[in-house]
C-alpha positions as CSV (number, residue, x, y, z in Angstrom):
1,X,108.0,134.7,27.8
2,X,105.0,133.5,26.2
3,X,101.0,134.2,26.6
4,X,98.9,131.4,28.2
5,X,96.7,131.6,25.9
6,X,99.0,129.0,24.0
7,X,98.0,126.8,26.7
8,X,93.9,127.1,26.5
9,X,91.9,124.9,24.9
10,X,88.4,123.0,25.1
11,X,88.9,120.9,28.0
12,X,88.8,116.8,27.2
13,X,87.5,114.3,29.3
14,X,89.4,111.2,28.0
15,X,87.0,109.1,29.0
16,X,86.3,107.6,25.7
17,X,83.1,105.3,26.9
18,X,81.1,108.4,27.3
19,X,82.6,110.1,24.0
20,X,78.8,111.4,23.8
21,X,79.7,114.3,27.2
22,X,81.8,117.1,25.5
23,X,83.0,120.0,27.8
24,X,81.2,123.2,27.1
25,X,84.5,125.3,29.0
26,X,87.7,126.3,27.9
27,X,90.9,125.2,30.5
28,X,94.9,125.8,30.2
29,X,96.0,122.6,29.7
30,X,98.5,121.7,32.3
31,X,99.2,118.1,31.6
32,X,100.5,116.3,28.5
33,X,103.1,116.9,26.1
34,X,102.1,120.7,25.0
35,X,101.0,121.9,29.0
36,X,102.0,124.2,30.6
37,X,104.7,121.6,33.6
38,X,106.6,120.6,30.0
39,X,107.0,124.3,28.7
40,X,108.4,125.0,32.2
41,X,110.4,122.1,32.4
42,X,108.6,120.7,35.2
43,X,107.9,117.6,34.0
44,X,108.5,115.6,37.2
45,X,105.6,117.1,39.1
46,X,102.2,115.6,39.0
47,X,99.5,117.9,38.4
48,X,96.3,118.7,37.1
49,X,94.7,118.2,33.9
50,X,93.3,121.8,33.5
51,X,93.8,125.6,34.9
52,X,90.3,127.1,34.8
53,X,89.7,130.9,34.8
54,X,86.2,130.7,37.0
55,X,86.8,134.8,36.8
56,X,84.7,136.4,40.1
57,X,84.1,132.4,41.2
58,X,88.1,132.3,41.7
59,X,90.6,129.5,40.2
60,X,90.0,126.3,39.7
61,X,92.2,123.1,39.3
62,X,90.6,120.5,37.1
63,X,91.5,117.0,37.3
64,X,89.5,114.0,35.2
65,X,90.1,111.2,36.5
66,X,88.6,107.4,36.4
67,X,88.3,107.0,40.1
68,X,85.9,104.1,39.3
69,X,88.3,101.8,37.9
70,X,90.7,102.9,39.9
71,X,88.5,102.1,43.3
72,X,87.6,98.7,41.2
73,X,91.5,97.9,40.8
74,X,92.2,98.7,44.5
75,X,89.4,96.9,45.6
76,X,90.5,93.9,43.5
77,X,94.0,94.0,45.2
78,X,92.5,94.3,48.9
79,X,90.3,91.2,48.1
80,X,93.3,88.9,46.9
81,X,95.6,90.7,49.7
82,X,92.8,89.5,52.5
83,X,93.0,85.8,51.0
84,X,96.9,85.7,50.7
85,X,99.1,83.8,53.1
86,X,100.8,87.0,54.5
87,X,100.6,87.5,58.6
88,X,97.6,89.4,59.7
89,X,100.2,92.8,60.5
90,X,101.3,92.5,57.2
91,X,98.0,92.3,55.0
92,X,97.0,95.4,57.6
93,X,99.9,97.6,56.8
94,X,99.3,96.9,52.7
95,X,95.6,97.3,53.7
96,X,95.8,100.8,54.7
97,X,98.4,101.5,52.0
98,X,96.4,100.3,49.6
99,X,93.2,102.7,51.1
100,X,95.2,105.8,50.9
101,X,96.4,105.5,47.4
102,X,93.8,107.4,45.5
103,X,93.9,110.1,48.5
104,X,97.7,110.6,48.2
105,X,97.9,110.9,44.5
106,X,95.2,113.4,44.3
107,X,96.4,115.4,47.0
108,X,100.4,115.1,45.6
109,X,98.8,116.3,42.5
110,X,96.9,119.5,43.9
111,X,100.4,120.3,45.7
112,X,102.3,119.8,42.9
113,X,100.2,122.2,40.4
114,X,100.6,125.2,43.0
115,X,104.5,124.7,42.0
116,X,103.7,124.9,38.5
117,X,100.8,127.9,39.0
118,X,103.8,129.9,41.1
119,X,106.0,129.2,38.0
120,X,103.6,130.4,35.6
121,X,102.9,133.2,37.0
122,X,106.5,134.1,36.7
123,X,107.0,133.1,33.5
124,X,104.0,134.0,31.3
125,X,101.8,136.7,30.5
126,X,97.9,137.7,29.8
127,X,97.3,135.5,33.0
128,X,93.8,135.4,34.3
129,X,93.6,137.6,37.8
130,X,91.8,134.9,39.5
131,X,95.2,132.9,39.0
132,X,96.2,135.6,41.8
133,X,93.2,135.3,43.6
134,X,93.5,133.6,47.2
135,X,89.7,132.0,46.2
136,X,91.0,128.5,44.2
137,X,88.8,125.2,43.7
138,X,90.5,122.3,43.3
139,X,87.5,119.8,41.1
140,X,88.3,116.4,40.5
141,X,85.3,114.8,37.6
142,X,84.3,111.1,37.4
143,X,82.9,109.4,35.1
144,X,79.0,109.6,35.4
145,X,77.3,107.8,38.4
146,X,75.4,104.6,37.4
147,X,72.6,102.9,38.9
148,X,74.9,100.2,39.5
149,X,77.6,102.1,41.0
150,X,75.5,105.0,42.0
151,X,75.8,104.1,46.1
152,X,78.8,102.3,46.8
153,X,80.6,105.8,44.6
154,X,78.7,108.5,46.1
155,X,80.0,107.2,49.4
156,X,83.4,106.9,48.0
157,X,83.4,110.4,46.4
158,X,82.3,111.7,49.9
159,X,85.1,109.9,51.7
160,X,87.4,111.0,49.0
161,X,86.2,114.9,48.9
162,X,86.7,115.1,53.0
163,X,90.2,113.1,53.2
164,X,91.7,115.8,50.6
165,X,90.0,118.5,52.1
166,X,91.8,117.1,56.1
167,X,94.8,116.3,53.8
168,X,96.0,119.4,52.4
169,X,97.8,121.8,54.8
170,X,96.0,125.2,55.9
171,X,98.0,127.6,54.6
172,X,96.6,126.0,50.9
173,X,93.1,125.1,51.7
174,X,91.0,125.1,49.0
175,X,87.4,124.4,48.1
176,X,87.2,120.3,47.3
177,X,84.5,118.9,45.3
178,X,84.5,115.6,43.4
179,X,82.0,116.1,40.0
180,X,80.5,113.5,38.1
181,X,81.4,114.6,34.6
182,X,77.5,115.0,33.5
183,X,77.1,117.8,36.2
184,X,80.3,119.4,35.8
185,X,78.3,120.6,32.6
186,X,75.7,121.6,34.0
187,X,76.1,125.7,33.8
């Protein structure tokens, strides 16, 4: 049995093109090949990037992820799917597939880290009370809005933040937001 404070560290971003943002919090680092899933040997879950101790705030899972060019890729597939030769059924069952990606892997991933919190609290020490706490935040950070991208995302972040929040099941609701990484810092 080990402390997790092994696991803490400055939280990173990873998004290199705004190298400029650095995280002013601490996280246990979940993900990657010194987290917390691979000292469990749970390395076939998905799961977040960060534990946060938000101490009286509760929990939170932190996630970075580059939603943008993930939205930009999907949107790039629908386009070329609306002007293949496939039968109209077809292109609308890929359609909605292709809609609910981003939704399902963010959601898989909040389910998934519950497994690995349950396991961690089993299995190390010096763990934060508000891991225990039934008040959790599950915070997913984008890249900084734009003014290019500044509508057609906020809508999108919106859409996302309520399809998680309908997605996951009651008995692990959480509090949903989706950050832009330059007011995630904020505080």
């Amino acid at each position: 049995m080990v402390s997790i404070n092994q696991f803490l560290e400055s939280m990173d971003h990873e998004f290199s093109e705004y190298s400029d943002i650095s995280i002013r919090r601490n996280g246990f680092k979940v993900d990657g090949e010194r987290g917390i899933k691979v000292y469990l040997k749970m390395n076939e879950l998905k799961s977040v990037d960060y534990f946060h101790d938000g101490n009286e705030c509760g929990m939170e899972f932190i996630e970075f992820s580059d939603l943008y060019r993930q939205k930009n890729g999907l949107d790039e597939s629908k386009k070329h799917l609306k002007h293949s030769n496939l039968d109209k059924p077809t292109k609308a069952k890929m359609l909605k597939k292709l809609h609910k990606e981003i939704n399902i892997e963010m959601v898989n991933k909040y389910k998934d880290s519950q497994h690995i919190l349950r396991g961690l609290l089993e299995h190390l020490y010096d763990v934060p009370k508000s891991f225990t706490s039934d008040q959790k935040s599950y915070l997913i950070i984008v890249c900084p809005l734009t003014e290019k991208n500044k509508s057609d995302m906020s809508r999108f972040i919106d859409q996302l933040r309520n399809n998680i929040r309908s997605a996951l099941p009651s008995y692990m609701f959480t509090r949903v937001n989706v950050i832009p990484l330059n007011f995630y810092n904020i505080g």
